[in-house]
C-alpha positions in Angstrom: -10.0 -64.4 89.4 -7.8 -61.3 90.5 -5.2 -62.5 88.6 -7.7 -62.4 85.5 -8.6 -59.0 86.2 -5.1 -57.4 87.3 -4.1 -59.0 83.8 -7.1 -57.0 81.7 -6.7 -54.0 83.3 -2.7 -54.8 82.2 -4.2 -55.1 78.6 -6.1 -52.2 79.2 -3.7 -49.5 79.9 -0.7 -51.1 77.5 -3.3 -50.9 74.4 -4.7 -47.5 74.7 -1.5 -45.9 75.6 -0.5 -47.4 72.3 -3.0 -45.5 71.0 -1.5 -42.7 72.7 2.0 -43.3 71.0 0.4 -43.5 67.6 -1.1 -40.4 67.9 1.7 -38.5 69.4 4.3 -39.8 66.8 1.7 -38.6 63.6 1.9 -35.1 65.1 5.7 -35.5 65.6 5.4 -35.8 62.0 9.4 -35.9 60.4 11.2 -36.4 63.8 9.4 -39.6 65.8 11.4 -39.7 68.5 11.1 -43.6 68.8 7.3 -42.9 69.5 6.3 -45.0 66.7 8.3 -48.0 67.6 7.1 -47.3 71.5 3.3 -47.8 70.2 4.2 -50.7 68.0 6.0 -52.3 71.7 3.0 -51.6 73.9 0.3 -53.2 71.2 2.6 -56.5 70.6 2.6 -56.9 74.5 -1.1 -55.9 75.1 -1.9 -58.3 72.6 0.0 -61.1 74.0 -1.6 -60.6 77.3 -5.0 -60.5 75.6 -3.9 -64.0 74.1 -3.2 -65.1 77.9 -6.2 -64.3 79.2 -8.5 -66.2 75.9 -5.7 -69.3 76.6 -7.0 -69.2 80.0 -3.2 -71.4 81.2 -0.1 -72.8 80.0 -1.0 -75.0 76.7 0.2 -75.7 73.4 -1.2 -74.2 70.4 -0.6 -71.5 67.8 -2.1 -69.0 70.0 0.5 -70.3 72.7 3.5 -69.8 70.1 2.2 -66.4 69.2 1.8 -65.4 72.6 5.4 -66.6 73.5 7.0 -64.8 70.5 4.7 -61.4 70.9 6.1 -61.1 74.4 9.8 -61.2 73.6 9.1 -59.2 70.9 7.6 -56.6 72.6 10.8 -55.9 74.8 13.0 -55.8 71.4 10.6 -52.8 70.0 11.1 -51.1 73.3 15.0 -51.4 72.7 14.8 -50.4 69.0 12.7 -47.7 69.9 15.1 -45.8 72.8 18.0 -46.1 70.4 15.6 -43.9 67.8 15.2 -41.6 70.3 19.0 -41.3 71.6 19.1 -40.7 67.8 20.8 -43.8 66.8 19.0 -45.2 63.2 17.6 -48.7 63.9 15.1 -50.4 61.7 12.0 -52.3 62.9 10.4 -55.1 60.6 13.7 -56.9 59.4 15.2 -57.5 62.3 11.7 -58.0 63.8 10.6 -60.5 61.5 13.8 -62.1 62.0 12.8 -62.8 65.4 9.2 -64.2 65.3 10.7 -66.7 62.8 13.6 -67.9 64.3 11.8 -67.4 67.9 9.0 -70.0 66.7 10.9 -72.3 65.0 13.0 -72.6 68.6 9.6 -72.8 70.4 8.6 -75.6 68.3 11.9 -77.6 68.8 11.8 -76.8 72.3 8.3 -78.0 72.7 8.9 -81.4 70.7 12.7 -82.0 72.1 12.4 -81.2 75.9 8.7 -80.7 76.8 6.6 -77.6 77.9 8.5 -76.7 80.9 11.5 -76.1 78.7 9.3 -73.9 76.7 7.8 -71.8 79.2 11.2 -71.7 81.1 13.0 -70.4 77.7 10.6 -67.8 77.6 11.0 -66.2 81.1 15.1 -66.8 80.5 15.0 -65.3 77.4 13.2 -62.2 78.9 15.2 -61.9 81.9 18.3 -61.5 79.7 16.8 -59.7 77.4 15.7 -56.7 80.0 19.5 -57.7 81.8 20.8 -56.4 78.4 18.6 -53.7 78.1 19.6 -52.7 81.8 23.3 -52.8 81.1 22.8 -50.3 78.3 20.9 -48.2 80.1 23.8 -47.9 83.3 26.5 -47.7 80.1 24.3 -44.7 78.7 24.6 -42.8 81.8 28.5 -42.2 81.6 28.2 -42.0 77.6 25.7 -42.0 75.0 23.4 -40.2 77.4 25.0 -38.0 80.0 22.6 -35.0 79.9 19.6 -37.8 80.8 21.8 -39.4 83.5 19.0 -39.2 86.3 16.2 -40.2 83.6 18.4 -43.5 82.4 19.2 -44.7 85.9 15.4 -44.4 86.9 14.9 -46.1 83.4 17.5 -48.9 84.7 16.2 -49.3 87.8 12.5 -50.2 86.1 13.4 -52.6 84.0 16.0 -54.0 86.6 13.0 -55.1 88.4 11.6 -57.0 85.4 14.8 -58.9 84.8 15.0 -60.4 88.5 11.1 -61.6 88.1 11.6 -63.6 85.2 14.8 -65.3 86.4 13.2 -66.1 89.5 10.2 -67.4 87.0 12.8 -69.6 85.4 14.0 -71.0 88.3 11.0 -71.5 89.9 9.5 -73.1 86.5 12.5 -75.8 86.6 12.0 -76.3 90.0 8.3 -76.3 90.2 7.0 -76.9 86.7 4.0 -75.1 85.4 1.9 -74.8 88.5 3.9 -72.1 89.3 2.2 -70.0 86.1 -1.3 -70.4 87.6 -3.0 -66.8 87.3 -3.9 -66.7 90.9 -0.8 -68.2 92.3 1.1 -66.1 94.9 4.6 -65.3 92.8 2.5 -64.7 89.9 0.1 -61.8 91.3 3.2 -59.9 92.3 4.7 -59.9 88.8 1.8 -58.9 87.1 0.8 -55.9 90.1 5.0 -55.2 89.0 4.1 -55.2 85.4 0.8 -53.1 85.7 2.4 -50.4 87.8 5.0 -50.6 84.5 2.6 -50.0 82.6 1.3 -46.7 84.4 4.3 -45.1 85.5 6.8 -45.6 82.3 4.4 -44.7 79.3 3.8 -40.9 81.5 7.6 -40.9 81.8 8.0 -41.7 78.0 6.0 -38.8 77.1 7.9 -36.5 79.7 11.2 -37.4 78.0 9.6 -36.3 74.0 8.5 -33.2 75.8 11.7 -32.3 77.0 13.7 -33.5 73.9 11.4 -30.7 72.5 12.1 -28.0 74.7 15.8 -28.9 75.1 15.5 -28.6 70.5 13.9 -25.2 70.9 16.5 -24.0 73.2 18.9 -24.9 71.3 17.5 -23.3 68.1 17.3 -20.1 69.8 20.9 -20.1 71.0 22.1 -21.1 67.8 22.8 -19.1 64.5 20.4 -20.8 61.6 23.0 -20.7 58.8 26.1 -21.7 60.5 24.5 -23.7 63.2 27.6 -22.0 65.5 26.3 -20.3 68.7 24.7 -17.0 68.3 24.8 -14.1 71.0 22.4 -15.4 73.4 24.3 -19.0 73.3 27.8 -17.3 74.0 26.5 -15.4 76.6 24.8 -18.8 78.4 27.7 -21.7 77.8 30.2 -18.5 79.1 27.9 -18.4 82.1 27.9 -21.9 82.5 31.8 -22.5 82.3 32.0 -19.6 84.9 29.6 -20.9 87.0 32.2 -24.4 87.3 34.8 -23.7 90.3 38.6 -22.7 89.7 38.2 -21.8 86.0 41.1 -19.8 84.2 39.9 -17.0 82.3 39.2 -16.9 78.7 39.5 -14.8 75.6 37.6 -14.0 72.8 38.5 -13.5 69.2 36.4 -11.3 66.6 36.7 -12.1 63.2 35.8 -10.5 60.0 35.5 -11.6 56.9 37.5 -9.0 54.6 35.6 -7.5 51.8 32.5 -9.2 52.0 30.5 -7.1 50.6 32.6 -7.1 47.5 32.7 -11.1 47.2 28.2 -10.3 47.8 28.4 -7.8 44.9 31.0 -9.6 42.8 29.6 -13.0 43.0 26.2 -13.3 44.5 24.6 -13.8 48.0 24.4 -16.9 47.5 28.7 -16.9 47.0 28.7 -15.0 50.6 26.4 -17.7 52.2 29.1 -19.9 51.1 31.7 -17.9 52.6 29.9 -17.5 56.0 29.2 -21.7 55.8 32.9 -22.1 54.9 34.0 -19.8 58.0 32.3 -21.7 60.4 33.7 -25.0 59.5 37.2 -23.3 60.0 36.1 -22.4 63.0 34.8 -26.0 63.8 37.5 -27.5 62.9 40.8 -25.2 64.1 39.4 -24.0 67.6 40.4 -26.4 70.4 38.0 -29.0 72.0 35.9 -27.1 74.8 36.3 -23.5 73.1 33.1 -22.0 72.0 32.7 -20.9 68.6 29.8 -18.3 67.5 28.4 -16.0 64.9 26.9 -12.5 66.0 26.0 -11.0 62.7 26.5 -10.3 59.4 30.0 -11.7 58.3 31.6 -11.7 62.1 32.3 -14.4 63.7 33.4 -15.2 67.6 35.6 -17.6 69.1 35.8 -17.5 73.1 39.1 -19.8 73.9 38.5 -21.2 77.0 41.5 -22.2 79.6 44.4 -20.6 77.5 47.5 -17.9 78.2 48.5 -15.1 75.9 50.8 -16.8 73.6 48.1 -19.9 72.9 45.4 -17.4 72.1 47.6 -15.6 69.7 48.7 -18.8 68.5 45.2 -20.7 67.5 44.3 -16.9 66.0 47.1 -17.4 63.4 45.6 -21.0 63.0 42.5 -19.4 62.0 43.7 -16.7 60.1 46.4 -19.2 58.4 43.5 -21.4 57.3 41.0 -19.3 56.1 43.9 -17.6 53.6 44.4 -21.0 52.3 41.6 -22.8 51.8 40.0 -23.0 48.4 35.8 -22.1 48.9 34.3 -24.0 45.5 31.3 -22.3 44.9 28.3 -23.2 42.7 28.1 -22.1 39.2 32.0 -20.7 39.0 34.5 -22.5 37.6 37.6 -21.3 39.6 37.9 -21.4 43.4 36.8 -18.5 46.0 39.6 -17.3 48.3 38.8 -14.9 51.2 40.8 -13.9 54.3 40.0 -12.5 57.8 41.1 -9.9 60.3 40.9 -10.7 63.9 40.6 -9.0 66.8 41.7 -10.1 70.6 40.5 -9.3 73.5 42.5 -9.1 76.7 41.4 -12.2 78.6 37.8 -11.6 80.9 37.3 -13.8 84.0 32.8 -13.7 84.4 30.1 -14.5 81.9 28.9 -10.6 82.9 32.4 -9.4 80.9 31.3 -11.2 77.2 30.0 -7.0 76.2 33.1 -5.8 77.4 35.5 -8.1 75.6 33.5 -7.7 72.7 33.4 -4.0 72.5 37.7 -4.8 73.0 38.1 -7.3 70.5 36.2 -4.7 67.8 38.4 -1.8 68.2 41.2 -3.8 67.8 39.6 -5.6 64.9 39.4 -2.3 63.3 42.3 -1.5 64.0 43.5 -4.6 62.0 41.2 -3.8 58.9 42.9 0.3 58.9 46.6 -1.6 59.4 45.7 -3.7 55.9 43.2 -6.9 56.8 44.3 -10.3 56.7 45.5 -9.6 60.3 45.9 -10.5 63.9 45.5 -7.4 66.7 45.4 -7.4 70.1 43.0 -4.8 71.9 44.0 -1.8 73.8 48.0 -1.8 75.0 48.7 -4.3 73.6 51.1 -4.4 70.2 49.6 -5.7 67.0 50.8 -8.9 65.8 51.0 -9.5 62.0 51.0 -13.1 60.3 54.1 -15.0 60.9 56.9 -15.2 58.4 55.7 -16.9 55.0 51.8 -15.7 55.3 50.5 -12.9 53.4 50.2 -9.7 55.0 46.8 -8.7 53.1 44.5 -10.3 50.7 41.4 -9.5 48.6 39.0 -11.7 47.0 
């Protein structure tokens, strides 16, 4: 009997926090987060357990084989469903599909070729391994895929950990013991469903606190980033510097302000939808060139900022040329003109700053010399205050115009 009810009130909170689910993913709307395939999960396993309690005890019939396959499939929905929201694209009904059929068909071999202990032990194997895998991923996310949830995927890990031992202890015990081990009321099987009912309560409230945080984290990151060029905007530079400060024995950094020369001739020439392309085409040099860990930024208009991090005088002159070098020579194709944009830019450097609070200061720098470049003749490197400008190196062009 308190098997009976710990198993409806089971059913209870798995189906209306699929509800829940649903009605979170349709105001999600474009971006579901995995919310969709998270309802779809919790209603296959509420349903199986409603099929549990009608059965009444280990039997077979269709409503045993769909009870079997709804359970395993439940578990497989979860899994597609955190890849969707780690952002990884994973389909549902194929590969689900897939599984009810073949997962029956084995059931049905099983059943006629070894008897219903084979069955019922297949189905607590197959779980165990399946939340084993699932486990495993979640531990492998922590030091990959999913470093900035590391707390949230070893809490996630630990979880379903706890399912995994359950049903390979309900394997063994079901080879050992047969099926009196599955009676409702039976000792090993009141813990596992008070295990799955606290499940049930604590992970679909930590589900939902993991969207609402993917949605803060989103709108933080929209509002440190420029909307065109997706590259850090002012308020971005000014945190990530921060934040590589804030890390112990740091070298200091410098910054380099560039300018795209003549732009508002290419606007005026061309179009603003030619200088969009420019300021796109910019920031994928500046993807591209700048090292891995150097941040890369725009602050307005047709400037652009690129904070190397961890570098002397001669490499932060050096990856300037890169830039400079590779705006100059590559082709922008823009829409409606036949032959190729080219544009160049002048860059200033700052001398190197050693605290988040100095990003004003070097900026302020890395402009005077900038305009010092664009007086000298654009298509330019120059270094701020005492520094002695520093032209392109022998074979580049000394200026340019669109």
């Amino acid at each position: 009997m308190v098997g009976s009810v710990l198993v409806g009130m089971l059913c209870a909170h798995l189906l209306c926090f699929a509800v829940m689910f649903l009605l979170i993913s349709k105001r999600l709307q474009g971006k579901k987060m995995g919310m969709d395939f998270f309802a779809m999960g919790n209603l296959l396993l509420g349903l199986a357990y409603v099929l549990q309690l009608v059965e009444g005890g280990p039997a077979w019939s269709m409503m045993s084989v769909v009870n079997h396959t709804l359970t395993l499939a439940a578990p497989i929905t979860y899994g597609l469903g955190v890849m969707r929201f780690l952002g990884f694209p994973a389909p549902l009904w194929r590969p689900l599909a897939a599984f009810v059929l073949a997962y029956s068909t084995a059931q049905a071999l099983i059943q006629w070729s070894l008897g219903p202990v084979a069955r019922y032990a297949m189905l607590s194997g197959m779980s165990a391994l399946l939340f084993l895998v699932m486990t495993l991923a979640a531990l492998y996310g922590v030091r990959t895929f999913a470093k900035h949830l590391y707390r949230e995927m070893a809490f996630f890990a630990l979880l379903i950990s706890g399912i995994c031992i359950l049903n390979a202890i309900k394997f063994i015990r079901l080879l050992q013991g047969g099926l009196e081990v599955l009676h409702m009321d039976s000792s090993f099987q009141m813990v596992f469903y008070i295990y799955m009912s606290s499940l049930a309560t604590v992970v679909p409230p930590f589900m939902i606190w993991l969207v609402f945080r993917r949605l803060t984290d989103d709108l933080s990151q929209m509002a440190a980033r420029d909307p065109m060029t997706q590259l850090l905007n002012r308020r971005g530079l000014s945190e990530a510097l921060e934040q590589h400060f804030n890390l112990h024995n740091v070298a200091p950094a410098y910054l380099l302000l560039l300018d795209v020369d003549h732009f508002k001739r290419i606007n005026d020439t061309y179009g603003h939808q030619a200088g969009d392309t420019v300021l796109r085409h910019v920031a994928d040099v500046l993807r591209t060139t700048v090292r891995r860990g150097d941040l890369t930024g725009r602050i307005g208009g047709e400037e652009f900022v690129a904070v190397c991090l961890d570098s002397d005088d001669v490499g932060v002159v050096q990856l300037a040329e890169r830039l400079r070098a590779a705006v100059e020579e590559q082709a922008i194709h823009v829409s409606g003109h036949d032959k190729p944009l080219h544009c160049t830019v002048t860059i200033g450097v700052s001398p190197r700053f050693a605290n988040g609070h100095a990003l004003e200061k070097a900026l302020r720098a890395a402009d005077v010399a900038l305009y010092q470049g664009k007086a000298a003749g654009r298509n330019r490197i120059e270094k701020a205050h005492a520094f002695a400008h520093i032209a392109p190196l022998p074979g580049a062009g000394a200026s340019a115009t669109t």
